[in-house]
Structure formats: structure tokens, C-alpha cells
DSSP file (Angstrom, degrees, kcal/mol; ACC not computed):
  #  RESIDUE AA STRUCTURE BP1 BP2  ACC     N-H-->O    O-->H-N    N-H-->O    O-->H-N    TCO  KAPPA ALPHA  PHI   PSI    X-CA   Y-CA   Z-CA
    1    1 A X     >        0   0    0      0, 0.0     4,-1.9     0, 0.0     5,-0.3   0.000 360.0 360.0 360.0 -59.6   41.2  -15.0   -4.7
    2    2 A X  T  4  +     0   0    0      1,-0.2     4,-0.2     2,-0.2     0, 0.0   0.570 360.0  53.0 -59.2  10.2   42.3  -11.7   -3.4
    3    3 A X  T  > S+     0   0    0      2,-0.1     4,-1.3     3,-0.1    -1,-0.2   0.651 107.1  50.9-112.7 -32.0   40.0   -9.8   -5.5
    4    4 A X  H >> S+     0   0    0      1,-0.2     4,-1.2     2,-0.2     3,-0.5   0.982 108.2  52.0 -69.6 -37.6   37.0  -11.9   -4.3
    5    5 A X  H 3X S+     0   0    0     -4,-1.9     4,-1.9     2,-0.3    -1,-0.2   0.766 110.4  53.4 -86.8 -30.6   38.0  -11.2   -0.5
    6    6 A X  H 3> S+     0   0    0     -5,-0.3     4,-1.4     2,-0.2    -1,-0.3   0.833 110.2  43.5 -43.0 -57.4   38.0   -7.5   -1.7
    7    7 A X  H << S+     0   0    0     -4,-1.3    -2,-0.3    -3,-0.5     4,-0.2   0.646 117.9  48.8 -92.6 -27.5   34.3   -7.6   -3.3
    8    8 A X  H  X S+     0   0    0     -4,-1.2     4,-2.2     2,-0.1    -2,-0.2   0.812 112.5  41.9 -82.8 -34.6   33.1   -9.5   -0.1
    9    9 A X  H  < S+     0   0    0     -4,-1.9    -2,-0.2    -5,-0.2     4,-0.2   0.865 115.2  50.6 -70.8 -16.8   34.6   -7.3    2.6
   10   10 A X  T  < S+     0   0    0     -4,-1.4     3,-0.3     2,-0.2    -1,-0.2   0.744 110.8  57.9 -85.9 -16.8   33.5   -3.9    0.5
   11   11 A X  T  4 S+     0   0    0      1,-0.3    -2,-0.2    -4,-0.2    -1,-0.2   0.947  99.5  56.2 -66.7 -41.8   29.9   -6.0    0.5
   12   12 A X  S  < S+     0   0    0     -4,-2.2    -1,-0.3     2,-0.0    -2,-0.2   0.497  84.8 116.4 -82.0 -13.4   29.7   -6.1    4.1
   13   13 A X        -     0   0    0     -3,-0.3     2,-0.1    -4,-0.2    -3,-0.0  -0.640  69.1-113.6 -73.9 145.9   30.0   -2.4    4.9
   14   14 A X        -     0   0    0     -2,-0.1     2,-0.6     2,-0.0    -2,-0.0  -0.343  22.4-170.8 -17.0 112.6   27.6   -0.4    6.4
   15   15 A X     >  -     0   0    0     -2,-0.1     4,-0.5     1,-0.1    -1,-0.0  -0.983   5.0-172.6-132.3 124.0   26.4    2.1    4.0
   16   16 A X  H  > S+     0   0    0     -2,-0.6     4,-1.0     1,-0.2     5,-0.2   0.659  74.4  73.0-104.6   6.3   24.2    4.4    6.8
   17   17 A X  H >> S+     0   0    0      2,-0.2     4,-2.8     1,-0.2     3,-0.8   0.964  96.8  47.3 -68.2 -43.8   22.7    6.6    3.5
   18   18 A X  H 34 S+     0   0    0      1,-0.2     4,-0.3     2,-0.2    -1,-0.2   0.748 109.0  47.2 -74.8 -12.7   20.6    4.0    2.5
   19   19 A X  H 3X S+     0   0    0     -4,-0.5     4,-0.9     2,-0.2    -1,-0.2   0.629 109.7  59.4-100.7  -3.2   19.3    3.2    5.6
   20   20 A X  H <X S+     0   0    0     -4,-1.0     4,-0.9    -3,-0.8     3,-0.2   0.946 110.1  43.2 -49.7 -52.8   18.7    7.1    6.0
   21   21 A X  H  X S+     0   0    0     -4,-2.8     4,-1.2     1,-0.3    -2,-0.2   0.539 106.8  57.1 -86.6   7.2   16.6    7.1    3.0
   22   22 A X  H  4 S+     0   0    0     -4,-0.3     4,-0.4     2,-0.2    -1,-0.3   0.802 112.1  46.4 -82.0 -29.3   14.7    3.9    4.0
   23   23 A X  H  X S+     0   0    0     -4,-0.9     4,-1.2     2,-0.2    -2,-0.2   0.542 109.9  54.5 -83.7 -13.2   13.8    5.9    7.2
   24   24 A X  H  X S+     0   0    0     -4,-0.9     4,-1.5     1,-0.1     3,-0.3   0.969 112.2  45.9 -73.6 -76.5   12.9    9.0    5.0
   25   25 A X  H  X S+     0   0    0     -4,-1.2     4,-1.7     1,-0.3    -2,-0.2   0.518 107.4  49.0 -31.4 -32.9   10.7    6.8    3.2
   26   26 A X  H  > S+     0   0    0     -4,-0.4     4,-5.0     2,-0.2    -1,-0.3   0.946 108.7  57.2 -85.4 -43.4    8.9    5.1    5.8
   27   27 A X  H  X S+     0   0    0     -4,-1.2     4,-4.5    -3,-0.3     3,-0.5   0.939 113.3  44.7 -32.8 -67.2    8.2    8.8    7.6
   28   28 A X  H  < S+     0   0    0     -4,-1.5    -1,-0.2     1,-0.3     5,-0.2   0.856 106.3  58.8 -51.7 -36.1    6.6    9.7    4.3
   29   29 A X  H  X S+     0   0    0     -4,-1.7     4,-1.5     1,-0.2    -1,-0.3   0.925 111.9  36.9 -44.0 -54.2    4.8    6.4    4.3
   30   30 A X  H  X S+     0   0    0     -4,-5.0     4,-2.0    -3,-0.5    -1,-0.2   0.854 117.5  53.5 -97.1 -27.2    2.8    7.0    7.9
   31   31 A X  H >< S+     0   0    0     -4,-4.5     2,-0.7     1,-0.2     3,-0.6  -0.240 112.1  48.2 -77.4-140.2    2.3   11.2    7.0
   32   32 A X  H 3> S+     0   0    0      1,-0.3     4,-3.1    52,-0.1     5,-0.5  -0.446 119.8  33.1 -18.5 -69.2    0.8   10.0    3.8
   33   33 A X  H 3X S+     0   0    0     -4,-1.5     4,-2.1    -2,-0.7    -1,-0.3   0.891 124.4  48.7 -68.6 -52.9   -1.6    7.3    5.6
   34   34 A X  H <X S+     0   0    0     -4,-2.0     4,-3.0    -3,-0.6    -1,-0.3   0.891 113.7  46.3  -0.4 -87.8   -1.9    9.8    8.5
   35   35 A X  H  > S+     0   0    0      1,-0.3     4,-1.3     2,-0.2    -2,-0.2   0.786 110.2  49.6 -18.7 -63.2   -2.7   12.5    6.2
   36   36 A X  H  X S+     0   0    0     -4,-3.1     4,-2.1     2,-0.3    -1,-0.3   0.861 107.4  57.8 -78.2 -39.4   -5.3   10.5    4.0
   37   37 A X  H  X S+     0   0    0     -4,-2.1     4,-1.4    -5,-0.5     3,-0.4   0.987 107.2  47.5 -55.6 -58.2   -7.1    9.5    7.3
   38   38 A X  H  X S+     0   0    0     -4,-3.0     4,-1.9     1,-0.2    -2,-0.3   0.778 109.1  55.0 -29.3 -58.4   -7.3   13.3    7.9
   39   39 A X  H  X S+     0   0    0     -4,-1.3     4,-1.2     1,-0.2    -1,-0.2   0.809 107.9  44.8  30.1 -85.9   -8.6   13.5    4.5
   40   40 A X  H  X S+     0   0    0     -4,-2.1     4,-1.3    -3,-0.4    -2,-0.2   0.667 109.4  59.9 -44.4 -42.0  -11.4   10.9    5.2
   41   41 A X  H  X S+     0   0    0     -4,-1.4     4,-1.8    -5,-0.3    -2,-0.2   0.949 109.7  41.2 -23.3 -76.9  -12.1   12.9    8.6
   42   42 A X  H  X S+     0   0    0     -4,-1.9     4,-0.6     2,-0.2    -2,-0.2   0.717 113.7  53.6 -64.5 -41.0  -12.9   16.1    6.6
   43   43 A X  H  X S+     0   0    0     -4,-1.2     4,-2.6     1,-0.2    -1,-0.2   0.865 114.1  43.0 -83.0 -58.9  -15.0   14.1    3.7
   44   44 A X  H  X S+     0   0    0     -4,-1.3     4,-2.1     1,-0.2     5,-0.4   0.931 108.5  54.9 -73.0 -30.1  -17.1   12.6    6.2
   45   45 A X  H  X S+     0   0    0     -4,-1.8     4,-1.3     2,-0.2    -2,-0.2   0.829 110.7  53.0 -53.3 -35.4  -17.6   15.9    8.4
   46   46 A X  H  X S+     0   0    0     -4,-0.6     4,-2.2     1,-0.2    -1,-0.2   0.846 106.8  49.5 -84.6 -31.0  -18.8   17.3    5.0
   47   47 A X  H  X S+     0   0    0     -4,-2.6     4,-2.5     2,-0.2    -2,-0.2   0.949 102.9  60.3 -43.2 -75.8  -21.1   14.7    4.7
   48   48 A X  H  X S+     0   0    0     -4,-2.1     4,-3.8     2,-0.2     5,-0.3   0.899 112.7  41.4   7.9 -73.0  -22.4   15.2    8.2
   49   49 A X  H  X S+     0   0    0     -4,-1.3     4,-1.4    -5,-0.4    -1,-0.2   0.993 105.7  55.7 -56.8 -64.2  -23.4   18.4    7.3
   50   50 A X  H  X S+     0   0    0     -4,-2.2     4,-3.9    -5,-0.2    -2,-0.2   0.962 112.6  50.4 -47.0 -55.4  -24.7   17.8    3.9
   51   51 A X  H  X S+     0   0    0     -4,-2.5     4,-2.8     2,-0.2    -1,-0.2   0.889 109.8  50.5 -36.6 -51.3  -27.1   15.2    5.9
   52   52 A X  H >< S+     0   0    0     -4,-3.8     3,-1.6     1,-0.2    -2,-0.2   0.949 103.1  59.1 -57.0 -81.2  -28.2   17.8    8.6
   53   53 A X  H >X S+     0   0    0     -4,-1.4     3,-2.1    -5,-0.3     4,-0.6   0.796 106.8  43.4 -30.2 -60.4  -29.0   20.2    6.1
   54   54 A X  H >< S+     0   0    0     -4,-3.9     3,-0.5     1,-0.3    -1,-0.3   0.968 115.3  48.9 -70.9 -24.5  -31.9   17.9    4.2
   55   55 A X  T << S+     0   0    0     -4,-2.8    -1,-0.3    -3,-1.6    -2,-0.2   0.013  83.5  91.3-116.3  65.9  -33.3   16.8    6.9
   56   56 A X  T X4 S-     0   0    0     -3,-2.1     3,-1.2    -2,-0.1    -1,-0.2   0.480  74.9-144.0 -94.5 -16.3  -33.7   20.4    8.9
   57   57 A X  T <<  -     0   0    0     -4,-0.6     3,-0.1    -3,-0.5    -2,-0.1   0.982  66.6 -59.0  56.9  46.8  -37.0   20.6    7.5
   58   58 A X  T 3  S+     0   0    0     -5,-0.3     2,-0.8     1,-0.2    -1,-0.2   0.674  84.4 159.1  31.6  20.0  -36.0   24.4    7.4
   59   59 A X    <   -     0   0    0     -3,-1.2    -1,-0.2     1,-0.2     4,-0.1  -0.675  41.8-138.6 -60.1 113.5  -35.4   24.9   11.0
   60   60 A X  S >> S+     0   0    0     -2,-0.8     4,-2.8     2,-0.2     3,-1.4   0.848  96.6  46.2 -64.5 -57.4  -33.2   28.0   10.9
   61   61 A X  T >4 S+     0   0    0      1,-0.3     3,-3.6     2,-0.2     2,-2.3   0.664 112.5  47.1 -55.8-106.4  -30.8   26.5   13.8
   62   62 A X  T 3> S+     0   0    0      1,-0.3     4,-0.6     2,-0.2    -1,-0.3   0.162 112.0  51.0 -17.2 -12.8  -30.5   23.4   12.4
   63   63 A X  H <> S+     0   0    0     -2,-2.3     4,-2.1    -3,-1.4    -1,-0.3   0.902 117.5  46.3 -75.4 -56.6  -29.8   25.3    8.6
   64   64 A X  H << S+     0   0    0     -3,-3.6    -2,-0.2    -4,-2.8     4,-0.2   0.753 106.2  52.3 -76.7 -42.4  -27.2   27.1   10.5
   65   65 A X  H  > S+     0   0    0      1,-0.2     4,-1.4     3,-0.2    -1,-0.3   0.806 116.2  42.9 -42.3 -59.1  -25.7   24.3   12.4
   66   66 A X  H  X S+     0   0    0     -4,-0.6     4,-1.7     2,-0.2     5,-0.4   0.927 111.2  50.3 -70.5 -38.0  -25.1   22.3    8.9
   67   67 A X  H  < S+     0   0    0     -4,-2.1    -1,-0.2     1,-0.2    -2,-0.2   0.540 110.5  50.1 -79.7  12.2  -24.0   24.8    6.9
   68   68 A X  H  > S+     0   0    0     -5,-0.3     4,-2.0    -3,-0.3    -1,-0.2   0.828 113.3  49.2-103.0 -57.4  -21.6   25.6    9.6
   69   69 A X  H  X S+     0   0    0     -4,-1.4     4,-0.7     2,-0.2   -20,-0.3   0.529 105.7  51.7 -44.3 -36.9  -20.7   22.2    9.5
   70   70 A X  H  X S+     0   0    0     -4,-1.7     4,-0.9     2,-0.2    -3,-0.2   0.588 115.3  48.8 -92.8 -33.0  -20.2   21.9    5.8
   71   71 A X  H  > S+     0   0    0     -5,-0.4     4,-2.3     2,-0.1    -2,-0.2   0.916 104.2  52.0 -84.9 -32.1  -18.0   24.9    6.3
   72   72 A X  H  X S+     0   0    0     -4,-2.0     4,-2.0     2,-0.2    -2,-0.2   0.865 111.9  51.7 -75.1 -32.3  -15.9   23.6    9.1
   73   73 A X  H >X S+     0   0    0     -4,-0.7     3,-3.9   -28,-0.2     4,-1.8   0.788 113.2  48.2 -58.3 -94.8  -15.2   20.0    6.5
   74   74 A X  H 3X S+     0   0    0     -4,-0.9     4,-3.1     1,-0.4    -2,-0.2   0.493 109.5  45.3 -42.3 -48.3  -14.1   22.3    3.6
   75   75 A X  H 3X S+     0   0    0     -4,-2.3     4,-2.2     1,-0.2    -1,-0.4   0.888 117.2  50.0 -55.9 -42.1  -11.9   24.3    5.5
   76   76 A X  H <X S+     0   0    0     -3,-3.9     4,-4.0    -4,-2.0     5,-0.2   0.933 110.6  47.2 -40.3 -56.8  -10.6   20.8    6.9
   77   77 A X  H  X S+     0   0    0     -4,-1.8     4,-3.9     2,-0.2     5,-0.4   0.996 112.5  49.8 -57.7 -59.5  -10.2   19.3    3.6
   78   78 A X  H  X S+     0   0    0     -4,-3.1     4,-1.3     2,-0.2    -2,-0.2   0.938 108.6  55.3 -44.1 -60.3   -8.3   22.5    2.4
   79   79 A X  H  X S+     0   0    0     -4,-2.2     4,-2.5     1,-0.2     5,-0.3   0.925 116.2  37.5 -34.0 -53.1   -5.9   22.3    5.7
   80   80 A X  H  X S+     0   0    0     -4,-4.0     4,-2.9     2,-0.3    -1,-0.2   0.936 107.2  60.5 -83.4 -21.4   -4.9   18.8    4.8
   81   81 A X  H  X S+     0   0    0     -4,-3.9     4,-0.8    -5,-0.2    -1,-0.2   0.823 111.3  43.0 -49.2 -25.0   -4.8   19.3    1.2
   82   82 A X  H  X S+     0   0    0     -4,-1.3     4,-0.8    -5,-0.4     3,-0.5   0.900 111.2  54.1 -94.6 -44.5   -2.0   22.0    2.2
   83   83 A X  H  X S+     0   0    0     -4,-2.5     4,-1.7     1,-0.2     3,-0.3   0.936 107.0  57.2 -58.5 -43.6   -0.1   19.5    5.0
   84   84 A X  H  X S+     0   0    0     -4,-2.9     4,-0.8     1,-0.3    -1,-0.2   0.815 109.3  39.0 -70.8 -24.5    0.1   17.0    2.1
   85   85 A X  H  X S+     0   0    0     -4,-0.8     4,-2.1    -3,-0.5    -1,-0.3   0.729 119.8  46.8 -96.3 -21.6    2.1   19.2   -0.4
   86   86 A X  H >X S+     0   0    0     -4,-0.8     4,-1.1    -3,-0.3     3,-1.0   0.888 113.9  51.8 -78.5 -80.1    4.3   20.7    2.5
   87   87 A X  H 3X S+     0   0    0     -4,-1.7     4,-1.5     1,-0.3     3,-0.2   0.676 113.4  43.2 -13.0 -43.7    4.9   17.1    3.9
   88   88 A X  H 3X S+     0   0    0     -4,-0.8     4,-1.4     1,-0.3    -1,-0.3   0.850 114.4  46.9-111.2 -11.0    5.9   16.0    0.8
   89   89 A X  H <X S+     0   0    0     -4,-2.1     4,-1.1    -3,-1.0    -1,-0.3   0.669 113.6  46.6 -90.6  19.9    8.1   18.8   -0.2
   90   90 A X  H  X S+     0   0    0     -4,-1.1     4,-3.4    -3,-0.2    -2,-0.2   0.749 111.8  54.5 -96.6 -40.4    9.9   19.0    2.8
   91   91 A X  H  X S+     0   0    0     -4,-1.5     4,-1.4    -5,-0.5    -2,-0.1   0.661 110.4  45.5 -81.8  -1.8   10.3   15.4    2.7
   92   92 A X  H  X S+     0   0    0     -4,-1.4     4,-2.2     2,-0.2    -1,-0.2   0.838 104.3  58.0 -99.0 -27.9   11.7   15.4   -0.5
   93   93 A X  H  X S+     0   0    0     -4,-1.1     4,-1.1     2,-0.2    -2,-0.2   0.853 107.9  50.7 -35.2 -57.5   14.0   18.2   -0.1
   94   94 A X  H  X S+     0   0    0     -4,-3.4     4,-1.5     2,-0.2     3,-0.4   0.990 110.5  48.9 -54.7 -57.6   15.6   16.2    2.8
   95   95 A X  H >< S+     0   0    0     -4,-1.4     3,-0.6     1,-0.3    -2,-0.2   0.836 110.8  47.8 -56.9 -43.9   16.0   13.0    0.7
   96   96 A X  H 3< S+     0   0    0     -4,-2.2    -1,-0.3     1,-0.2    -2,-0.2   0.634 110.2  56.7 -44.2 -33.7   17.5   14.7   -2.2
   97   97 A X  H 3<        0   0    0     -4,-1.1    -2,-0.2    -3,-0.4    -1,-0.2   0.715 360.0 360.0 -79.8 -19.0   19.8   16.4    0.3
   98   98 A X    <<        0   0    0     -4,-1.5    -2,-0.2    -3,-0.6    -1,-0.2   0.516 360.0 360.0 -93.0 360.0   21.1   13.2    1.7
């Protein structure tokens, strides 16, 4: 009997690391989804562009405007590709550290 009252009272602590690393976890969850929205952003911006561009009917502004456009997505897409790999090693550093 005293060994069950043992195994229930050590059940009932607090343990506050696991609820660290649930809280690690969830952070990563929303920059991931966060991230990948960004992601989606940049995709569609490149898109945009690509769209301008066929139908400028070589109108020089309008060239300039899309390809301008098409540059400002890739450089986007590159920026979040680079948040997502800092994000996730920072965030993994921490967990591993706790």
C-alpha cells in the first residue's frame, strides 16, 4: 500500500520541463505556419510578375515593372527560405538545452 501512495504522489508532480518543451513546440508550430504563409506571399508575388510580363505587349514600363516584381518575389522567397532555417535552429538549440 505504501508503495502505491509513493507512485501516485510522484505521479502528481509538476514536472515544468515538459510543459517548457510543449511551449517550445507550439512557438515552432505558428513560425512554421507563419513562415509558410510568407512563403505563399512571395510565390504569388512571383506570379504577379510573371503575369505582368506576358501581357505588357512590350511596353518598356510595364517590362520593367514585372521584372522588378519578379525580382522583388525571389528575393522574398530567399528571405523566408533563410527565417525558416534560423527559426528552426534556434528553436532547436533551445529545446535541446532545456
Amino acid at each position: 500500500m505504501n508503495n502505491l501512495l509513493t507512485k501516485l504522489a510522484a505521479a502528481n508532480i509538476p514536472t515544468f520541463q515538459n510543459e517548457t518543451s510543449q511551449f517550445d513546440v507550439s512557438i515552432q508550430n505558428i513560425l512554421n505556419i507563419v513562415i509558410g504563409l510568407l512563403g505563399i506571399v512571395a510565390v504569388v508575388v512571383i506570379i504577379i510578375g510573371g503575369v505582368t510580363y506576358m501581357t505588357s505587349s512590350g511596353d518598356a514600363g510595364k517590362v520593367k515593372k514585372a521584372k522588378d516584381t519578379i525580382l522583388y518575389g525571389v528575393i522574398g522567397l530567399v528571405v523566408v527560405a533563410l527565417a525558416y532555417a534560423i527559426v528552426n535552429f534556434v528553436i532547436t538549440g533551445i529545446i535541446n538545452k532545456s
